[in-house]
Each structure stands twice: as structure tokens, then as C-alpha cells.
FIBATOR-279820 format. One record per residue (C-alpha): residue in three letters; x, y, z; residue number from 1. Coordinates in nm, 3 decimals, padded with zeros to 5 digits, m for minus. Layout:
<sites>
@resn:ALA X:X Y:Y Z:Z resi:NUM
...
</sites>
This chain:
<sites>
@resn:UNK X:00.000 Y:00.000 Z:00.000 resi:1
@resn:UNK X:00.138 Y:00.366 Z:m00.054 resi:2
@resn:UNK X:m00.015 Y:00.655 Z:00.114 resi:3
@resn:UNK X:00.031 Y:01.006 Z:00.019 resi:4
@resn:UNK X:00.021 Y:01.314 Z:00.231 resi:5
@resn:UNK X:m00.069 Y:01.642 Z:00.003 resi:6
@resn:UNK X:00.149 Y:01.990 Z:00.123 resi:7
@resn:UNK X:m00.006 Y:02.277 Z:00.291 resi:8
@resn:UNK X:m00.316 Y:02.428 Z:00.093 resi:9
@resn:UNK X:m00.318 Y:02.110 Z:m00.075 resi:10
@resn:UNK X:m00.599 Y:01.848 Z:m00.080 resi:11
@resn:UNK X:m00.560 Y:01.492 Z:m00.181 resi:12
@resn:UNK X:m00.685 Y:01.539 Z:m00.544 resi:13
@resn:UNK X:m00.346 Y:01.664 Z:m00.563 resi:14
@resn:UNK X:m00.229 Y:01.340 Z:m00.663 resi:15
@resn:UNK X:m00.447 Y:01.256 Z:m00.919 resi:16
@resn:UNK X:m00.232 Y:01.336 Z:m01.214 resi:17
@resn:UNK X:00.056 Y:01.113 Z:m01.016 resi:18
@resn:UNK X:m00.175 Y:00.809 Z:m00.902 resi:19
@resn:UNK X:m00.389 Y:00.745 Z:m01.264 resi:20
@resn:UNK X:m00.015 Y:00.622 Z:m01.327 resi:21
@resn:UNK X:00.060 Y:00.392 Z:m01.014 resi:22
@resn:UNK X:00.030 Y:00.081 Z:m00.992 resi:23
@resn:UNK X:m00.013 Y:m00.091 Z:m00.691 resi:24
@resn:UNK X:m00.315 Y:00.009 Z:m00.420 resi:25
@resn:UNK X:m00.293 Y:00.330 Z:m00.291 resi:26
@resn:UNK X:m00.471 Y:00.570 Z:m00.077 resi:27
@resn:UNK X:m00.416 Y:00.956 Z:m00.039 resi:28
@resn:UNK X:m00.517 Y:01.175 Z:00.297 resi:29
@resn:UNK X:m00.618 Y:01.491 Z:00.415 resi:30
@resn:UNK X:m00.359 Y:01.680 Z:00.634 resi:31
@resn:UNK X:m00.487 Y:01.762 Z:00.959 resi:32
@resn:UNK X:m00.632 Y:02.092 Z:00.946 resi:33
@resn:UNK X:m00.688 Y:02.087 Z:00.532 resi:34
@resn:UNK X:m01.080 Y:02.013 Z:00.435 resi:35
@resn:UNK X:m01.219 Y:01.973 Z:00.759 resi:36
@resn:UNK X:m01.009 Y:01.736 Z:00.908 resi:37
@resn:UNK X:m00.883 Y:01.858 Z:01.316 resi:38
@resn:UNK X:m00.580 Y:01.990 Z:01.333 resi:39
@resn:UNK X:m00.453 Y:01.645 Z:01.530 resi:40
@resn:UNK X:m00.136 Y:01.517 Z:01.390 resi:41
@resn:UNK X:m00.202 Y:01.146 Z:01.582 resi:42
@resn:UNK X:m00.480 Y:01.072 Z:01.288 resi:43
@resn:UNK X:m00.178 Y:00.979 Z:01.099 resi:44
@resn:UNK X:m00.193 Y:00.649 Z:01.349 resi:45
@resn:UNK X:m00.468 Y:00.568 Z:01.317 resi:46
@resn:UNK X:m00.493 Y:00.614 Z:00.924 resi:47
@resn:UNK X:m00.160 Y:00.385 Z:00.887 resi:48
@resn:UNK X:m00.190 Y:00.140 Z:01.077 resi:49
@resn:UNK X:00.031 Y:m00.075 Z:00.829 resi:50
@resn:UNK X:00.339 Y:m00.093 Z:00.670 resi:51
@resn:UNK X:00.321 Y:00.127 Z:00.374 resi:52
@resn:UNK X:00.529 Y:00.299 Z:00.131 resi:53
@resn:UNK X:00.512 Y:00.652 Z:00.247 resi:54
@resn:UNK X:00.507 Y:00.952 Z:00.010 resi:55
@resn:UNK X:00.481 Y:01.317 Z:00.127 resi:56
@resn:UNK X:00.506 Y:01.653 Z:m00.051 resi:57
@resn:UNK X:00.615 Y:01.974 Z:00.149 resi:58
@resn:UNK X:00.442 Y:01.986 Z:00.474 resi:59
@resn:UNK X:00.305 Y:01.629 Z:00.405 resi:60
@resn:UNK X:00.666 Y:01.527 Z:00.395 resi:61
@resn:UNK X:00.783 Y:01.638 Z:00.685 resi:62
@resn:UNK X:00.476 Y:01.518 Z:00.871 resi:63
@resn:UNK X:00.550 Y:01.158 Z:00.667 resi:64
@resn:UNK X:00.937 Y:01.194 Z:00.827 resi:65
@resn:UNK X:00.810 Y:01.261 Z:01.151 resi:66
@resn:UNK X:00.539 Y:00.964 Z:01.144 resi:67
@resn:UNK X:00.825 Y:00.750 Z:01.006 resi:68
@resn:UNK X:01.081 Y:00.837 Z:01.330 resi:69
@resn:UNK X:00.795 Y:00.768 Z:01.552 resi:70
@resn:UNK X:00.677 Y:00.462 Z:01.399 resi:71
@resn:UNK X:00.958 Y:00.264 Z:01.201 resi:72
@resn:UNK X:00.788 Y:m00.038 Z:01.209 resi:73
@resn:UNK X:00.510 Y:00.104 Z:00.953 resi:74
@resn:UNK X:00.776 Y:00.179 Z:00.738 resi:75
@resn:UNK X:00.843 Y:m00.004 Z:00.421 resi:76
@resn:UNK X:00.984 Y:00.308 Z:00.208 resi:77
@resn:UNK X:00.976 Y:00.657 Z:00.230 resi:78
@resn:UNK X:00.959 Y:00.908 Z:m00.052 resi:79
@resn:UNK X:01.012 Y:01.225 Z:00.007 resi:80
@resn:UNK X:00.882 Y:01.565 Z:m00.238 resi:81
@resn:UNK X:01.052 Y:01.925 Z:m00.188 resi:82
@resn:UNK X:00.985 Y:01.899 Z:00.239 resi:83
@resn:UNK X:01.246 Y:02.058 Z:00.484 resi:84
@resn:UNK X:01.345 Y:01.814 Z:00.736 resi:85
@resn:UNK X:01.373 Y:02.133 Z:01.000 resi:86
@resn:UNK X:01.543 Y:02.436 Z:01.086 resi:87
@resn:UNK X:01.759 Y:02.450 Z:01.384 resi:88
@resn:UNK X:01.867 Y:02.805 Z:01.349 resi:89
@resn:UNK X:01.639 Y:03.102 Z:01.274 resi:90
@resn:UNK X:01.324 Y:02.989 Z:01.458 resi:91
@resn:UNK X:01.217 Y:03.364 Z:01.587 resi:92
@resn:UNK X:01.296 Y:03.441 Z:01.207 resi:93
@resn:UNK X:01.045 Y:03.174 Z:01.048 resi:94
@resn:UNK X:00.773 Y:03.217 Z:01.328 resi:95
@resn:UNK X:00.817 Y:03.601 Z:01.196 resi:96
@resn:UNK X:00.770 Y:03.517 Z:00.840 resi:97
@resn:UNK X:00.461 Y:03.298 Z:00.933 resi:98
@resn:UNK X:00.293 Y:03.547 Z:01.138 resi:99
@resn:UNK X:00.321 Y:03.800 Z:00.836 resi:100
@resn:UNK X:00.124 Y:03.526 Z:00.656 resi:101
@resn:UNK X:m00.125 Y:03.486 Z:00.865 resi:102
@resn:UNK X:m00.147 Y:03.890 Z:00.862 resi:103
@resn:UNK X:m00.250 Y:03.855 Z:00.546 resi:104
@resn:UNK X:m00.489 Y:03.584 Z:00.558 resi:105
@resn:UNK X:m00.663 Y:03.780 Z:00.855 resi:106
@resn:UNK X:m00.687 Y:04.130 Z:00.678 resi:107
@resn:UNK X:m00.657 Y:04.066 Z:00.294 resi:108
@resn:UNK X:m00.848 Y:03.704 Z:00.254 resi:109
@resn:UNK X:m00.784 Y:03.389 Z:00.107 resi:110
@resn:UNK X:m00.753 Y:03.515 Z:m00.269 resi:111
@resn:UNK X:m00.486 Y:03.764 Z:m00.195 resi:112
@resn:UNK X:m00.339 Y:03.496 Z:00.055 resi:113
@resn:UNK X:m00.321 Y:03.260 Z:m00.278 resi:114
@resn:UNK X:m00.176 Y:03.480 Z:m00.540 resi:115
@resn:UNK X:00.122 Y:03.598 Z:m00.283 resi:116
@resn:UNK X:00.206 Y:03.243 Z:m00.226 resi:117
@resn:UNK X:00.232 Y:03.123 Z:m00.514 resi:118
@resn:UNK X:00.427 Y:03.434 Z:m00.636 resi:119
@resn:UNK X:00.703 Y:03.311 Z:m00.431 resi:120
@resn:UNK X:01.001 Y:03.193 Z:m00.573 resi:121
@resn:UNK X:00.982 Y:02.839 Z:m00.473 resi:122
@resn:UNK X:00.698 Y:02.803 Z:m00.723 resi:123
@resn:UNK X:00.878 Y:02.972 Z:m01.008 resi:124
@resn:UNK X:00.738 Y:02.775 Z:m01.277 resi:125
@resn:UNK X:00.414 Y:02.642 Z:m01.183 resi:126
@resn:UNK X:00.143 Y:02.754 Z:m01.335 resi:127
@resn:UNK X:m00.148 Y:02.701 Z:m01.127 resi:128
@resn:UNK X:m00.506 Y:02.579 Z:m01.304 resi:129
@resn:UNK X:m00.871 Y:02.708 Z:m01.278 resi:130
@resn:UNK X:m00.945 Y:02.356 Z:m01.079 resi:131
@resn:UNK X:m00.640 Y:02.383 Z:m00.841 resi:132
@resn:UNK X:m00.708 Y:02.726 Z:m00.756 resi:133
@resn:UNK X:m01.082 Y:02.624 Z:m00.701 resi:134
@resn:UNK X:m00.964 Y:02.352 Z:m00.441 resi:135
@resn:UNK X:m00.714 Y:02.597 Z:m00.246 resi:136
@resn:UNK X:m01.035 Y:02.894 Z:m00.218 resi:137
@resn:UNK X:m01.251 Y:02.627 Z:m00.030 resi:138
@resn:UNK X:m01.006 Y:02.616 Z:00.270 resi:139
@resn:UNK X:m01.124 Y:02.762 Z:00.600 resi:140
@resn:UNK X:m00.902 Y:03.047 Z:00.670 resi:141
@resn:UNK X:m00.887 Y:02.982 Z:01.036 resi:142
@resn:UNK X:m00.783 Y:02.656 Z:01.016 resi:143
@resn:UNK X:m00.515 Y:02.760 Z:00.781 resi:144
@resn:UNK X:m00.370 Y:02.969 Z:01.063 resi:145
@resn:UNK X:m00.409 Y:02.746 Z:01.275 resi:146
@resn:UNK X:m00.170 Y:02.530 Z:01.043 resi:147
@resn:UNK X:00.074 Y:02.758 Z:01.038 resi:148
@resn:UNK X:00.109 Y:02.815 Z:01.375 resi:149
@resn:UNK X:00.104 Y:02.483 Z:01.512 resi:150
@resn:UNK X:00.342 Y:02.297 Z:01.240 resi:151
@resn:UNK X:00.540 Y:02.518 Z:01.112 resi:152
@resn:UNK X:00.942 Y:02.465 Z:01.065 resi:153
@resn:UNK X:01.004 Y:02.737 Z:01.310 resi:154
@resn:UNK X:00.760 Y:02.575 Z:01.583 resi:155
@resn:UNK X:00.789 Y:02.163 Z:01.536 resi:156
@resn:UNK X:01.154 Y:02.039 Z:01.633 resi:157
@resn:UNK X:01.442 Y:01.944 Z:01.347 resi:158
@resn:UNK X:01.448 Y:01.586 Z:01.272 resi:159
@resn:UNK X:01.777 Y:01.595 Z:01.075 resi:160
@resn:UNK X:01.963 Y:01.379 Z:01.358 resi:161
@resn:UNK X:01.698 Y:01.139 Z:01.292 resi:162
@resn:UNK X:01.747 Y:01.091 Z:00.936 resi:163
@resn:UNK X:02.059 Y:00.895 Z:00.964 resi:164
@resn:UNK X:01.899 Y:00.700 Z:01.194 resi:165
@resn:UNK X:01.643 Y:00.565 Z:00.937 resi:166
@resn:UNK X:01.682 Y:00.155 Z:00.875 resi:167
@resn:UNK X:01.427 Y:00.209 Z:00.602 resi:168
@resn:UNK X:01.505 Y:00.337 Z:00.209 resi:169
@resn:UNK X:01.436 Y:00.712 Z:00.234 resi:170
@resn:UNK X:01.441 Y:00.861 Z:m00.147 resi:171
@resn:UNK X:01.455 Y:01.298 Z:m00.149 resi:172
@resn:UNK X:01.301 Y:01.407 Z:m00.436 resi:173
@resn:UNK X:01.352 Y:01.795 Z:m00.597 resi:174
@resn:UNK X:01.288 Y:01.996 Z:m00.889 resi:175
@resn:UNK X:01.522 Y:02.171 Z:m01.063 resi:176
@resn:UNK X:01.439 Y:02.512 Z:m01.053 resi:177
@resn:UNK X:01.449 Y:02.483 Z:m00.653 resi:178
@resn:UNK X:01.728 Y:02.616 Z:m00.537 resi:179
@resn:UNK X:01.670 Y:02.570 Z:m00.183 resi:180
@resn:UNK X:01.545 Y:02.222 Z:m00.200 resi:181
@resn:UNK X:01.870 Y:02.163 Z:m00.388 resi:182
@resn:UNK X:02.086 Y:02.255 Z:m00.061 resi:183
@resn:UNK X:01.892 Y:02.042 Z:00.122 resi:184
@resn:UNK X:01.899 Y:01.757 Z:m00.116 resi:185
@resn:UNK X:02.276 Y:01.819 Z:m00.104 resi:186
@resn:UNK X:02.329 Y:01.784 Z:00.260 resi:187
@resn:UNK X:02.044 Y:01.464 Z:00.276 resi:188
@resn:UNK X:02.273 Y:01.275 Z:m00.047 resi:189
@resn:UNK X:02.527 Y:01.219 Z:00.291 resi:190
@resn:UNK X:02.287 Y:00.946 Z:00.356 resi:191
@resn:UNK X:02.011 Y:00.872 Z:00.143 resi:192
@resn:UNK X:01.901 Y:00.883 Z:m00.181 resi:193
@resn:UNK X:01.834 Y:01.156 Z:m00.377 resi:194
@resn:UNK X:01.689 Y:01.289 Z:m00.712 resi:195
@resn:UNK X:01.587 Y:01.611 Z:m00.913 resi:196
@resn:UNK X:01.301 Y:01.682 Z:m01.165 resi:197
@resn:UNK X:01.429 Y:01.856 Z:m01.481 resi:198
@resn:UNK X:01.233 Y:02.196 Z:m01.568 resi:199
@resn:UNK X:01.021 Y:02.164 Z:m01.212 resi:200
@resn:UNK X:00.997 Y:02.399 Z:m00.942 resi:201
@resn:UNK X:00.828 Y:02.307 Z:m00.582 resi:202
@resn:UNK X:00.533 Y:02.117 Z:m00.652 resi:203
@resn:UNK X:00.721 Y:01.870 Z:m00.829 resi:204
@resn:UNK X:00.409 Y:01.662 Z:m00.826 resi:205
@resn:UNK X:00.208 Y:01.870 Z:m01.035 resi:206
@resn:UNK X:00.419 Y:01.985 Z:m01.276 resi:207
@resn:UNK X:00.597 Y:01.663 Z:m01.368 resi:208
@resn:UNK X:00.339 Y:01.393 Z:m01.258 resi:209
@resn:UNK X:00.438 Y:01.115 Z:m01.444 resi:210
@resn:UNK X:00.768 Y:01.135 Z:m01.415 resi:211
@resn:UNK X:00.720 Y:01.142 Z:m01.030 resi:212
@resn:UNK X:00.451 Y:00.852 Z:m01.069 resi:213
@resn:UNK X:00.734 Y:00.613 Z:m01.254 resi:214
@resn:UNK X:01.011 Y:00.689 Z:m01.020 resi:215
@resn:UNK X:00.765 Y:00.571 Z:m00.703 resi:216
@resn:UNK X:00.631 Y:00.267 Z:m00.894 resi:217
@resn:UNK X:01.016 Y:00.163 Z:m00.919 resi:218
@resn:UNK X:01.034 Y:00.195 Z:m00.549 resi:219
@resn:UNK X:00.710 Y:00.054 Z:m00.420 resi:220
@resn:UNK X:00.539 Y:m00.265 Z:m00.402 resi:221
@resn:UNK X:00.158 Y:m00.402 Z:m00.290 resi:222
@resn:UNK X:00.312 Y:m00.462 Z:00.079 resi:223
@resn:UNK X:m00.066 Y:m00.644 Z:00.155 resi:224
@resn:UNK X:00.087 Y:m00.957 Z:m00.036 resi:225
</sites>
């Protein structure tokens, strides 16, 4: 089985463009706090109860790291999409820069929270679609800040001296155009695997979907057999 967590704003129709390619069962999940669901990180338990192939993009990969520390044993693979494995300088700094954010979701609204987002660099080549956008809009602001508050880099704690820890395959997956996924593909190559996406940006999933769907069907397999 593979699950896959969507990033912040995201939704698991995400993964549609990668999983009409994959073969073995799958099932994707809503984030805590995205569509409803309470901001509780512990419904990852009870969701995987399993061993699973684990693939996570952004936030949902750093959640998927910190499920996999936590709970090895469920572990079969992880795959990792553009998701910072912590900070552990510059806290006050990020919790800064998430609080402006929120500022904006609070006084400006979810629209205007959208189109600065996604003006950032990180997402220099994504083009983001009528349906996408559509899916983002239907978010409850609140629970968005709550989101950023609660799991942000600058407030959950740095698992890098987990990583090397890890028993499990753990692949780090990038796209090109991000240069600071790059760095910290760089520093994760010490010891794991790791991969870029020609002519992608941050949501590597999205903009290259097939290419991401081949590379996980290589590296999974129907672990209910």
C-alpha cells in the first residue's frame, strides 16, 4: 500500500495526475487541518496502521518523516517531495515570516493569501489551473492559521539527527528550478538517496506527474501480499 500526504493548501486530489499512473493500491489523505479534518497530527496512526510505502510533498513530507521516526515499524519506504526536514537556526525568524502570513490571511483574505504564495520563488514555474485554484479557495481560513502556527518549521523540532537514523530506504526528491530544496537535497545525499526533476519547481508533483509517478512505482510494491 502507498499513502500520500498532500502539502499545505493542498488536498488529496493533488495526486491525481501522479496516481492514474501507479500501480499498486494506494490511498491519499487529508492533512490535519486541510478540508475539515482537526488539526490532530495522531490521525496519521490511526490512518496507517500498516506498513506502507510513504510519500509526502512539502508539509506532508515532513509530517510523513516525523510519522516515520515515531513509527519505524510502519515503514516499508519513504519518498520524500521538496519537504524541509527542519530548521535548527532562525526559529524567531520563520515564526516572523509565518505570522506576516497569517497577517494577510486575517486582513486581505484567502484570494490575496493565494496569489502571494504562489508568487514566491519556490513556485517559479508552476502555473497554477482554474481547478487547483478552485480547491485551495474552499479552505477555511482559520484553520489555515491554525496550520501555520502549530506545524510550522520554526515551531515543530528538526528531525535531521533522525534521518541517519532511518533503517528504512528514504528517497529525497527535488525539482530543478528549486534552489533551496537543492541545498537540502545536497546535505540529505550524505545518507540517502536523492533525485531532481528537470524543468520543475516546488510542486514537483504537479508539474511533472508522471515522471514522479514512474520513479515511485520503481520503489514501491503491494506490501498487503
Amino acid at each position: 500500500m502507498i499513502i500520500f500526504l498532500h502539502g499545505f493548501l493542498g488536498s488529496p486530489e493533488d495526486w491525481s495526475p501522479v496516481t492514474q499512473y501507479i500501480h499498486t493500491p494506494f490511498k491519499a489523505l487529508n492533512l490535519p487541518g486541510h478540508s475539515g479534518t482537526p488539526l490532530d497530527p495522531s490521525l496519521l496512526e490511526k490512518e496507517i496502521p500498516e506498513k506502507v510505502t510513504l510519500v509526502g510533498y512539502s508539509l506532508g513530507g515532513r509530517l510523513a518523516m516525523d510519522f516515520a521516526r515515531r513509527f519505524p515499524e510502519r515503514i516499508h519506504s519513504l519518498i520524500i517531495l521538496s519537504a524541509n526536514p527542519g530548521i535548527e537556526s532562525g526559529r524567531e525568524e520563520r515564526l516572523a515570516q509565518d505570522e506576516k502570513w497569517i497577517s494577510i490571511l486575517e486582513n486581505e483574505g484567502i484570494d490575496r493569501f493565494l496569489e502571494k504564495w504562489y508568487a514566491q520563488d519556490l513556485f517559479s514555474s508552476f502555473s497554477m489551473t482554474e481547478e487547483i485554484k478552485k480547491r485551495r479557495k474552499k479552505h477555511d481560513p482559520k484553520s489555515l492559521i491554525e496550520v501555520l502556527r502549530t506545524l510550522s518549521p520554526g515551531k515543530l523540532p528538526s528531525l535531521w539527527p533522525h534521518l541517519k537514523n532511518f533503517s528504512f530506504p528514504l528517497l529525497f526528491l527535488f525539482g530543478e528550478n528549486d534552489i533551496k530544496y537543492r541545498k537540502i537535497g545536497k546535505r540529505l545525499r550524505e545518507n540517502h538517496e536523492v533525485m531532481w526533476i528537470p524543468h520543475a519547481s516546488h510542486p514537483i508533483h504537479l508539474e511533472a506527474p508522471q515522471a514522479i509517478a514512474e520513479i515511485i512505482n520503481r520503489r514501491s510494491y503491494d506490501t498487503s501480499r
